[in-house]
TORVOPA-80169 format. One record per residue (C-alpha): residue number from 0; residue in one letter; x, y, z. Coordinates in steps of 0.5 Angstrom, whole numbers, m for minus. Each point is the difference from the previous one (the first is absolute). Layout:
BEGIN
[node NUM "A" [X Y Z]];
...
# end
This chain:
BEGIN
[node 0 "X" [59 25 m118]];
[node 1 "X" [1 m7 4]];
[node 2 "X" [3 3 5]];
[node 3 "X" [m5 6 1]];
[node 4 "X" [m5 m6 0]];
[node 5 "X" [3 m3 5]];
[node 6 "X" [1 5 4]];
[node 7 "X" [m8 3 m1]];
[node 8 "X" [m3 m8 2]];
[node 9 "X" [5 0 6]];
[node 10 "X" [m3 8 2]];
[node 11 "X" [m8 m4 m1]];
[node 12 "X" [3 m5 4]];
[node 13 "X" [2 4 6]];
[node 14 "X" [m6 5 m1]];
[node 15 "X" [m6 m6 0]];
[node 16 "X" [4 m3 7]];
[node 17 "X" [0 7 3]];
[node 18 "X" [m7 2 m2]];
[node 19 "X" [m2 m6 3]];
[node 20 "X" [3 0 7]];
[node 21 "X" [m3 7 0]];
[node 22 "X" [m7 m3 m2]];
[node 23 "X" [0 m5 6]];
[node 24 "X" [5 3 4]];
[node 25 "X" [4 m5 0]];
[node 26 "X" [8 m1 m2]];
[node 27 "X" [m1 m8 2]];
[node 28 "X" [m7 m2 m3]];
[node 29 "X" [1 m7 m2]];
[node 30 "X" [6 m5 1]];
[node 31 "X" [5 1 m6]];
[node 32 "X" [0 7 4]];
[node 33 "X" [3 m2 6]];
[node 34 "X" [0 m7 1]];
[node 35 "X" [4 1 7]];
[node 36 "X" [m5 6 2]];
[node 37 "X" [m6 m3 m3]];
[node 38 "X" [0 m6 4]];
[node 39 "X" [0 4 6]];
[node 40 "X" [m5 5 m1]];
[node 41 "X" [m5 m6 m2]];
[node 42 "X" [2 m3 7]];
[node 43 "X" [m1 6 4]];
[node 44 "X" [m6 3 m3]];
[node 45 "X" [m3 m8 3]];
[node 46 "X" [2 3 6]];
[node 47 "X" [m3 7 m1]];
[node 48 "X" [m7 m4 m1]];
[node 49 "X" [1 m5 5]];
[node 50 "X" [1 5 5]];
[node 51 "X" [m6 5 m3]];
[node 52 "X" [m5 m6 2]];
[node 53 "X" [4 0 7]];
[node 54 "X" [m1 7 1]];
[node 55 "X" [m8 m2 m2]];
[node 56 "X" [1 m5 5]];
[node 57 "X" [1 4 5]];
[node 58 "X" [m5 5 m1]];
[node 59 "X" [m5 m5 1]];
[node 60 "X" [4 m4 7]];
[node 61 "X" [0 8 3]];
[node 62 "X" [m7 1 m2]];
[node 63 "X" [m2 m7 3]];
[node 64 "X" [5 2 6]];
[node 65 "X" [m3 6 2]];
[node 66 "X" [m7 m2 m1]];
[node 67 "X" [1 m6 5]];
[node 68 "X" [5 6 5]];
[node 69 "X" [m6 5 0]];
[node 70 "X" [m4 m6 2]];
[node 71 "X" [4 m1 6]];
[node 72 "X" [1 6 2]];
[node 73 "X" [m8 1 0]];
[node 74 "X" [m1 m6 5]];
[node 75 "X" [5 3 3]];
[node 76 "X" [m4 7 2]];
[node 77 "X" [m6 m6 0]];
[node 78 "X" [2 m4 6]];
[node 79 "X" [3 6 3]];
[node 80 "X" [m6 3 1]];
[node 81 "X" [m3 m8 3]];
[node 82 "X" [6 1 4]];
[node 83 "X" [m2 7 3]];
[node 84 "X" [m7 m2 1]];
[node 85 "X" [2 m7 3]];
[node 86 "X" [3 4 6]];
[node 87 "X" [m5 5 1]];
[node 88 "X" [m5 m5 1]];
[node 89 "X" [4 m2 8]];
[node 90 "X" [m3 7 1]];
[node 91 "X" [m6 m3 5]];
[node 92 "X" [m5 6 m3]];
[node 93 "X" [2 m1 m7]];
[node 94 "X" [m7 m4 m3]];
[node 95 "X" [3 m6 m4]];
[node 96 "X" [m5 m1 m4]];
[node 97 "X" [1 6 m4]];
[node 98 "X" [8 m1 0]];
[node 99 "X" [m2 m7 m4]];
[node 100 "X" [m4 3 m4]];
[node 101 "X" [5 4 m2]];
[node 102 "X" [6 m5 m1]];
[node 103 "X" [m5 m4 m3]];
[node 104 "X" [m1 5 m6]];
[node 105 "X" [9 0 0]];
[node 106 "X" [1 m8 0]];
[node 107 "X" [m6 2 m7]];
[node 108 "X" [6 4 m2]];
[node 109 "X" [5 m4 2]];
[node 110 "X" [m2 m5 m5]];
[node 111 "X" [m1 5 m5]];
[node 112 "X" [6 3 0]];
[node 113 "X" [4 m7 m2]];
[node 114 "X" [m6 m2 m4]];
[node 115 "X" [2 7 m4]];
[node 116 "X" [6 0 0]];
[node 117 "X" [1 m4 m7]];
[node 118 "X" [3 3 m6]];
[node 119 "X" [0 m3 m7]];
[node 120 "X" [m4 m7 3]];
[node 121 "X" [6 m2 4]];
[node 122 "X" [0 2 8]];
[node 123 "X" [6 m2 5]];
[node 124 "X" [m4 2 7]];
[node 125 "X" [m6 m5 0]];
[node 126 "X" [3 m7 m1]];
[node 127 "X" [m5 m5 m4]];
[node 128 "X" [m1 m7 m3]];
[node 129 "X" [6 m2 m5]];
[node 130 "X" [5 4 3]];
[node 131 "X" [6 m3 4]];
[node 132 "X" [2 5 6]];
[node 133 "X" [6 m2 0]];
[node 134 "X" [2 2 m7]];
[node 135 "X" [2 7 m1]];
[node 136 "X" [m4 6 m4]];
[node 137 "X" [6 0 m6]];
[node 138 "X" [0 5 m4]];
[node 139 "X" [5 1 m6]];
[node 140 "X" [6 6 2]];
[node 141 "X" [6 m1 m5]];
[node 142 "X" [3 m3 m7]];
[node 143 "X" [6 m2 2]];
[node 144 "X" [5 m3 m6]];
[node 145 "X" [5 m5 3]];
[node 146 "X" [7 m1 m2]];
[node 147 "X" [m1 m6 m4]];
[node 148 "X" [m6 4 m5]];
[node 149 "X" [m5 m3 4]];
[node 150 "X" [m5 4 3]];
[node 151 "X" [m4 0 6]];
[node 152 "X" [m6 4 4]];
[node 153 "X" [0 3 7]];
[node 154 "X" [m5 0 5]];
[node 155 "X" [m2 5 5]];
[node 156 "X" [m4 m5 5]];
[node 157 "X" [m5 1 6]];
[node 158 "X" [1 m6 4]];
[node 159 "X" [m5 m4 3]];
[node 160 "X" [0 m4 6]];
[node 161 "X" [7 m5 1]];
[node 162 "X" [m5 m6 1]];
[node 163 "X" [m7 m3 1]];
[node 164 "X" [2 m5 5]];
[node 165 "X" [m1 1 6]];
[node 166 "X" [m4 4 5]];
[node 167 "X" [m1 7 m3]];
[node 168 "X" [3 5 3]];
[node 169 "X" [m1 8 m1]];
[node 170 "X" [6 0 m4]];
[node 171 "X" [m4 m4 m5]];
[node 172 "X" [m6 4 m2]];
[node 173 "X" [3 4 m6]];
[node 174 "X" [m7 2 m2]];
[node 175 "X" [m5 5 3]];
[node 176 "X" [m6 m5 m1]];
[node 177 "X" [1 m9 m2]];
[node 178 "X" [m7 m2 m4]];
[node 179 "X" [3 m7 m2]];
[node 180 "X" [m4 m6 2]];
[node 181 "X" [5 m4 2]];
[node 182 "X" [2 4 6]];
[node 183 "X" [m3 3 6]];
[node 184 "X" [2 8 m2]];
[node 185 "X" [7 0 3]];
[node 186 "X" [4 3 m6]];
[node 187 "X" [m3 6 0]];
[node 188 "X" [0 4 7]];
[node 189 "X" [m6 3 1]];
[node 190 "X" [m4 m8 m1]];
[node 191 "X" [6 m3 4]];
[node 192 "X" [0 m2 8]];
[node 193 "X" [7 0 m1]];
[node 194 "X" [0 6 3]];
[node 195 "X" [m4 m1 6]];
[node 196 "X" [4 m7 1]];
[node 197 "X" [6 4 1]];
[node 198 "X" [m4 7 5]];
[node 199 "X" [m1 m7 5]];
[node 200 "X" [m9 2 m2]];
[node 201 "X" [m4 m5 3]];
[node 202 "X" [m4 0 m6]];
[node 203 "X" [2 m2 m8]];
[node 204 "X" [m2 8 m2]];
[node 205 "X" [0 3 m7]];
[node 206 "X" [m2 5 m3]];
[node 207 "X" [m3 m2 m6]];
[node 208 "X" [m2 m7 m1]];
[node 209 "X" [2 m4 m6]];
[node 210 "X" [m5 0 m6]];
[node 211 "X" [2 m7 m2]];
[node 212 "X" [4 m3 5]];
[node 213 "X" [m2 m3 7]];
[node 214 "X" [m1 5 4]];
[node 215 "X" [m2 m6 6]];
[node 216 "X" [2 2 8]];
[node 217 "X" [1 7 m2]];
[node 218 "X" [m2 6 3]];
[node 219 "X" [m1 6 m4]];
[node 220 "X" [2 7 3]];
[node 221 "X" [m6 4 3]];
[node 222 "X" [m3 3 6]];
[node 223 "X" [m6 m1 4]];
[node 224 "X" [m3 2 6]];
[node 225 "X" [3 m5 4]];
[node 226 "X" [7 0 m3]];
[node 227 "X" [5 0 6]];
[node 228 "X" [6 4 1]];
[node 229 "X" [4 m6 m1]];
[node 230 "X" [m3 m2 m6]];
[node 231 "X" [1 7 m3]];
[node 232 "X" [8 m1 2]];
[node 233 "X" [0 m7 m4]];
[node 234 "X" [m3 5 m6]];
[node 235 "X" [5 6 0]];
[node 236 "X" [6 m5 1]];
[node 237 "X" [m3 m3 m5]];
[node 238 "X" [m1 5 m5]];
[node 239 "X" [7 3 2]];
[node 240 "X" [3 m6 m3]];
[node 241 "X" [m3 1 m7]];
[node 242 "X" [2 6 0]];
[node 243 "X" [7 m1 1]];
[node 244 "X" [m1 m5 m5]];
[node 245 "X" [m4 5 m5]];
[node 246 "X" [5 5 0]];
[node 247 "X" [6 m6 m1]];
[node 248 "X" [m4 m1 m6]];
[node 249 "X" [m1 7 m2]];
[node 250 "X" [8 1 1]];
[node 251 "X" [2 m5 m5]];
[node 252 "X" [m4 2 m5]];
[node 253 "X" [3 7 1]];
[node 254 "X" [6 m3 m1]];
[node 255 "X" [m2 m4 m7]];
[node 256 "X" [m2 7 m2]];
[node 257 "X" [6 4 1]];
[node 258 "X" [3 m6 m4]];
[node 259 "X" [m4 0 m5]];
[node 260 "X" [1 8 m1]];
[node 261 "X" [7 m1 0]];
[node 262 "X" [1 m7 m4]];
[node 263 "X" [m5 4 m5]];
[node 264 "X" [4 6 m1]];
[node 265 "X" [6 m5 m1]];
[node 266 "X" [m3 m2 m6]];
[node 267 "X" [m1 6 m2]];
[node 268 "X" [6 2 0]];
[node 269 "X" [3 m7 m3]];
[node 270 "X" [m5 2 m5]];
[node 271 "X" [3 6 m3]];
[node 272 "X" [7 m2 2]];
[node 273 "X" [0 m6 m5]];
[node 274 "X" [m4 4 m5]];
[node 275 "X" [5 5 1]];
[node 276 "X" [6 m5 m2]];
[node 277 "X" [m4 m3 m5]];
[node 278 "X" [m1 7 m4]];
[node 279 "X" [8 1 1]];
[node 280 "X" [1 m6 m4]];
[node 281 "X" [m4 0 m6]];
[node 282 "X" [m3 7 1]];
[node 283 "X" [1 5 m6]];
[node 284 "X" [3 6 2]];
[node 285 "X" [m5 5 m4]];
[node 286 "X" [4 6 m1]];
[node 287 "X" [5 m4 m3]];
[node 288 "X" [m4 m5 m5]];
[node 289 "X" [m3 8 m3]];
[node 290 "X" [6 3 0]];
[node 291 "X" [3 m6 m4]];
[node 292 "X" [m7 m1 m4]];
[node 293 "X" [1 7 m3]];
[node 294 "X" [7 m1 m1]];
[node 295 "X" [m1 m7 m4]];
[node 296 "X" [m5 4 m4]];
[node 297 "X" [4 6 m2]];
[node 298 "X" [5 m6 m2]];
[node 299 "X" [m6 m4 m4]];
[node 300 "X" [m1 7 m4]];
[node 301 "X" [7 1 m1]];
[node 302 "X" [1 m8 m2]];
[node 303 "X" [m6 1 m4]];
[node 304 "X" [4 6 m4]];
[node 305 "X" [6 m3 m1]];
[node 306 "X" [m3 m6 m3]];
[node 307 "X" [m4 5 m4]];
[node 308 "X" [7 2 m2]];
[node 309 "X" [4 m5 m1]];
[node 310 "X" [m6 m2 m5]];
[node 311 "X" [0 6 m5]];
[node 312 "X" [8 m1 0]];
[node 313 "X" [m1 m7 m1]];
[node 314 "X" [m6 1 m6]];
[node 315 "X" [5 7 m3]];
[node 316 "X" [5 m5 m1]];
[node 317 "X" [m4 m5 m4]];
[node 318 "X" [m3 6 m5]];
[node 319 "X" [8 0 m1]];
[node 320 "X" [1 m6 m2]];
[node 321 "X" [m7 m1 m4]];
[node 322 "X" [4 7 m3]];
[node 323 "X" [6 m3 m2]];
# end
């Protein structure tokens, strides 16, 4: 009779722990499980979590880079059509005031466009008080855990300019629009006189002014009755020059797009790669722990018999001896 209950308690034993694994799914659920898989399991779903908020991070920068590129490629059309109506006006029968008006009515839109081109508070094409142009628009891209246990994020970067030290350049003006009061618009292509600097114009011309900064000694693009051939020459030269730079800008932002979509589907195939191995490590194999469950209650029901046995002999035998 000891040994049919010992068998049956190892039996229940065997059922609760296979009952178990096939409640949680998991033949690894705590650390007397597996201590070696355990472990890792614990650290890679770190990861996985880590990662999941990277891929949230990453939604968010490909919204906020679309919005700033779909901006861009806005001004782009914009100052495209200024270009157009700029070199009509060298065409003596062409009334100039009217060209005015309309290019009045783009330079509103131009304005607009970077004004508009926000997504969740945070714009990277009008540049304004308190950020530092030299410093990149950084966005988180990867998890990534070292050798030695330590982990670290990636970042995608947009650059700003190399240095504000010195004349500004063309190069310089990472922005369509700078409203920062300590300068003079030459971060943003449309308020910079970079650009008529670098055509050789006889003017300082922008196309739109500076909300905050100084706009002093400069000339906004614009025709009259009395604008000269020449004037309007400084101005397409003018214009082509931010248009070369619009579309330098409008291609890095392309370029962080597709890095983006790219770092992106990484994660998310990292993601499942690791949760995939995770679940090889400590996942229960389902058909097997049912298969095992049935057969481990046919060996309880069986225990239970042979025990309910051996207690009726066990019990003859007594009556035997209170008979002697």
């Amino acid at each position: 009779m000891t040994t049919a209950l010992e068998v049956l308690r190892d039996t229940q034993t065997k059922l609760a722990n296979a009952e178990r694994q096939m409640s949680s799914g998991l033949r690894v659920q705590t650390v007397k499980d597996n201590a070696t898989y355990w472990r890792i399991s614990a650290l890679t779903r770190t990861d996985v979590g880590a990662i999941s908020s990277v891929q949230d991070a990453l939604g968010l920068a490909a919204s906020t880079v679309n919005t700033a590129s779909t901006g861009v490629e806005g001004a782009i059309d914009v100052v495209t059509q200024i270009r157009t109506k700029l070199v009509s006006a060298y065409e003596t029968s062409v009334d100039k005031t009217k060209l005015n008006d309309e290019i009045t009515q783009l330079k509103q839109q131009l304005r607009s466009v970077g004004e508009s081109a926000t997504f969740n508070g945070v714009n990277w094409t009008v540049l304004q008080d308190g950020t530092d142009p030299t410093k990149p628009h950084q966005i988180p891209g990867s998890f990534i855990r070292n050798t030695n246990g330590s982990i670290s994020i990636g970042m995608l970067n947009y650059e700003g300019v190399t240095s504000t030290g010195g004349p500004i350049v063309p190069a310089d003006a990472r922005y369509l629009i700078d409203d920062q009061s300590s300068g003079s618009g030459g971060y943003g292509v449309l308020t910079s006189t970079a650009f008529a600097t670098a055509a050789g114009a006889a003017k300082n011309y922008v196309l739109i002014s500076s909300k905050n900064g100084s706009t002093s000694g400069q000339t906004e693009i614009s025709l009259d009755a009395n604008t000269t051939k020449g004037a309007i020459t400084d101005m397409v030269n003018t214009v082509t020059g931010m248009l070369k730079q619009l579309n330098t800008i409008g291609s890095a932002f392309g370029s962080l797009e597709s890095r983006i979509s790219l770092q992106t589907e990484f994660a998310k195939n990292l993601n499942d790669s690791l949760t995939t191995g995770v679940g090889k490590l400590v996942d229960a194999d389902m058909e097997q722990q049912s298969s095992r469950v049935l057969a481990l209650q046919a060996q309880q029901q069986l225990g239970l018999q042979s025990l309910s046995i051996a207690n009726a002999s066990f019990n003859a035998v007594l009556q035997l001896f209170h008979a002697a």
